[in-house]
Structures are given as C-alpha cells and as structure tokens.
Backbone as CSV, one residue per row, in Angstrom:
resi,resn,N_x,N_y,N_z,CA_x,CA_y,CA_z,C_x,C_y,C_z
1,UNK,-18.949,-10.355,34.852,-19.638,-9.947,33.642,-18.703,-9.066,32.814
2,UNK,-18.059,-9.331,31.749,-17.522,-8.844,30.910,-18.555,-7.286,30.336
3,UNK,-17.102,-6.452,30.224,-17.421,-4.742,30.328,-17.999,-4.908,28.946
4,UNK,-19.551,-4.179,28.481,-19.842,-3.928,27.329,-18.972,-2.962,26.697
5,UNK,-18.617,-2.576,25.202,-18.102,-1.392,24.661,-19.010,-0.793,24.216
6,UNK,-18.673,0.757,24.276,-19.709,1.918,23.696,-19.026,2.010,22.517
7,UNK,-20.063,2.719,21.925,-20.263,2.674,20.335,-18.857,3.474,20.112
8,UNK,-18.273,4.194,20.253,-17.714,5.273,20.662,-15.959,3.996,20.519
9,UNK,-15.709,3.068,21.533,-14.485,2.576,21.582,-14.750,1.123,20.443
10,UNK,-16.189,0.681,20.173,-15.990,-0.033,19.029,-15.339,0.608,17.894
11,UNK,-15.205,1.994,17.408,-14.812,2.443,16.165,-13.550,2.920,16.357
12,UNK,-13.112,3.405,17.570,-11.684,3.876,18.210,-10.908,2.229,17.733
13,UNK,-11.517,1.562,18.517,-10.613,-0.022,18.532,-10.795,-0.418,16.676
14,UNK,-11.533,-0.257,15.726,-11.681,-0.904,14.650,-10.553,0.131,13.881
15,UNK,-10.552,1.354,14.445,-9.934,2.456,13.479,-8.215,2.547,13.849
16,UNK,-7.981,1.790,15.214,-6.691,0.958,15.152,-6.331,-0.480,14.741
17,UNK,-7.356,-1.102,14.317,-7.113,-2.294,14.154,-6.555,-2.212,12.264
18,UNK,-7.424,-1.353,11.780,-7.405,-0.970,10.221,-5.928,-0.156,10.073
19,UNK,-5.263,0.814,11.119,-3.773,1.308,10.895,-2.807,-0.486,11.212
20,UNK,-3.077,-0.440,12.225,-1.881,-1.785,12.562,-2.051,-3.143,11.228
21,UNK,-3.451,-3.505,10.808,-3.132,-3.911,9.567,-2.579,-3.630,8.222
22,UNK,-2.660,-2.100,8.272,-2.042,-1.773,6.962,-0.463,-1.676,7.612
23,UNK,-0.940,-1.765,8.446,1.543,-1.507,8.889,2.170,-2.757,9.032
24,UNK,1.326,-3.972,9.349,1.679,-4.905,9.069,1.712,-5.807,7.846
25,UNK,0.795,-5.076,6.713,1.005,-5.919,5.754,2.184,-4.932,4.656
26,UNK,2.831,-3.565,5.324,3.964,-2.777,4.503,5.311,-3.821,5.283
27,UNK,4.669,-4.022,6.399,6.262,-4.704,7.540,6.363,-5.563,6.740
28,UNK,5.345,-7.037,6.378,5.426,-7.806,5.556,6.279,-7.906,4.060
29,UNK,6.073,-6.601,3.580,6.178,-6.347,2.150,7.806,-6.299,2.366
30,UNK,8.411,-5.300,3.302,9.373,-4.611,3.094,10.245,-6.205,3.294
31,UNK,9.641,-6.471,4.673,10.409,-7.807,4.805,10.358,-8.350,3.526
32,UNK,9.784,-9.420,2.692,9.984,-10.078,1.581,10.855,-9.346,1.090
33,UNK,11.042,-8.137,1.022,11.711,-7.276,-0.163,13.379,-7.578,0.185
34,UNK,13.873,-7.016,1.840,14.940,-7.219,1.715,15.690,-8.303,2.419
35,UNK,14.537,-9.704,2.384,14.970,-10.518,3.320,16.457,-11.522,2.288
36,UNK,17.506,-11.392,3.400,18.620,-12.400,2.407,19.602,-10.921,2.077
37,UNK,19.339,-10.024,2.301,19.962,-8.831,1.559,20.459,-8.215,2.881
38,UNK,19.976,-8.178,4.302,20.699,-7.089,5.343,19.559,-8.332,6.542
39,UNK,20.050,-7.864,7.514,19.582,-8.200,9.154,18.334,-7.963,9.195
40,UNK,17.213,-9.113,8.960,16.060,-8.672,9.288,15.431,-8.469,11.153
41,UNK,16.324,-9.133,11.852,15.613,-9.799,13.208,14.661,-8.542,13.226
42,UNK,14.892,-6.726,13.409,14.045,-5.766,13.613,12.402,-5.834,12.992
43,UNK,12.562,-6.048,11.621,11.928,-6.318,11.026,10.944,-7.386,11.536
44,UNK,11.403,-8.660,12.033,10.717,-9.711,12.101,10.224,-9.386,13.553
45,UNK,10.655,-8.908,14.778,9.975,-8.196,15.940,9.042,-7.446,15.886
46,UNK,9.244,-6.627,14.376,7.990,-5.779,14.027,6.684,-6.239,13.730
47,UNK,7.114,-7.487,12.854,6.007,-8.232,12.594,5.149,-8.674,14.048
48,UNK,5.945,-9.160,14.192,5.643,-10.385,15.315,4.398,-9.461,16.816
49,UNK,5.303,-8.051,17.001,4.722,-7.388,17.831,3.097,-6.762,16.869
50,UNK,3.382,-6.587,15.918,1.876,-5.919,15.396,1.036,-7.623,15.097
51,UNK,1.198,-8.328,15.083,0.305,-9.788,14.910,-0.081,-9.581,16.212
52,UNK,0.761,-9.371,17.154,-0.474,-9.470,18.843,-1.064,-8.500,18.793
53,UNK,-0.878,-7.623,18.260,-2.021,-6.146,18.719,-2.635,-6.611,18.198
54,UNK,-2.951,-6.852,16.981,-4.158,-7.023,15.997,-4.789,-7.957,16.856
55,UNK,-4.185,-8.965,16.949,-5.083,-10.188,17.979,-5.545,-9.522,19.343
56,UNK,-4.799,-9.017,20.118,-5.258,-8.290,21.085,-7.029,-7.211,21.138
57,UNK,-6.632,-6.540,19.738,-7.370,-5.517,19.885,-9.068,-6.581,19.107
58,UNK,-8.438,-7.250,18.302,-9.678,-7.797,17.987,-10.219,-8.702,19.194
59,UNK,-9.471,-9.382,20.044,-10.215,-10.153,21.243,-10.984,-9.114,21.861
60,UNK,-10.637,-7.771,21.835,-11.592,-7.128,22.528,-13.117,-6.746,22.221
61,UNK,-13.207,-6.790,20.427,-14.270,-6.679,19.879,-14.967,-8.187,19.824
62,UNK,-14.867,-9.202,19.425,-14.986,-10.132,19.844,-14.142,-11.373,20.809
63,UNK,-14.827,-11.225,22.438,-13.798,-12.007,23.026,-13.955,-13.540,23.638
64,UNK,-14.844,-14.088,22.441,-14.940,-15.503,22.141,-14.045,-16.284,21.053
65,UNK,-12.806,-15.757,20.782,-11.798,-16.197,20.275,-11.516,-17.620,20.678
C-alpha cells in the first residue's frame, strides 16, 4: 500500500517543485542565450538533472504517471 502524504509534505514537495521549475526554465534561458558562444555540456547536465527532479518529485504527488 503506497505511503499516503500529509498535508504538511504535499506543500514542502509542491514548494520544491515551484523552485526547481523556475531554475530550470533560467537554465533553459541562459542556455539559449549562450549556446554556440562557449561549452555548454555543464549547462546541459543542469538541465537534464533538474527535468528528473521535477519528474521525480511530481511522481510523488501523483504516482500514476
């Protein structure tokens, strides 16, 4: 039986889900900005690692994904 969440880690988990989206859509930005201009690979790890959290943390709020 899958662990219910208390009210308490639904807003903990939503109130990280709302930072890691706004850092991923500046990672996004910056990338477009200086892609072609310097070494993105960092950049693109950055991305790549905040797309699973977000997915991560939202499977936990809903985990019928």
């Amino acid at each position: 039986m899958p662990h219910q969440l208390t009210f308490y880690e639904v807003l903990k988990i939503n109130e990280l889900l709302a930072f890691q989206t706004t850092s991923l859509v500046k990672s996004k930005l910056f990338f477009e900005t200086v892609k072609g201009k310097t070494n993105t690979r960092l950049l693109e790890r950055d991305i790549d690692l905040s797309t699973q959290e977000i997915k991560n943390l939202r499977s936990l709020l809903c985990p019928v994904y």
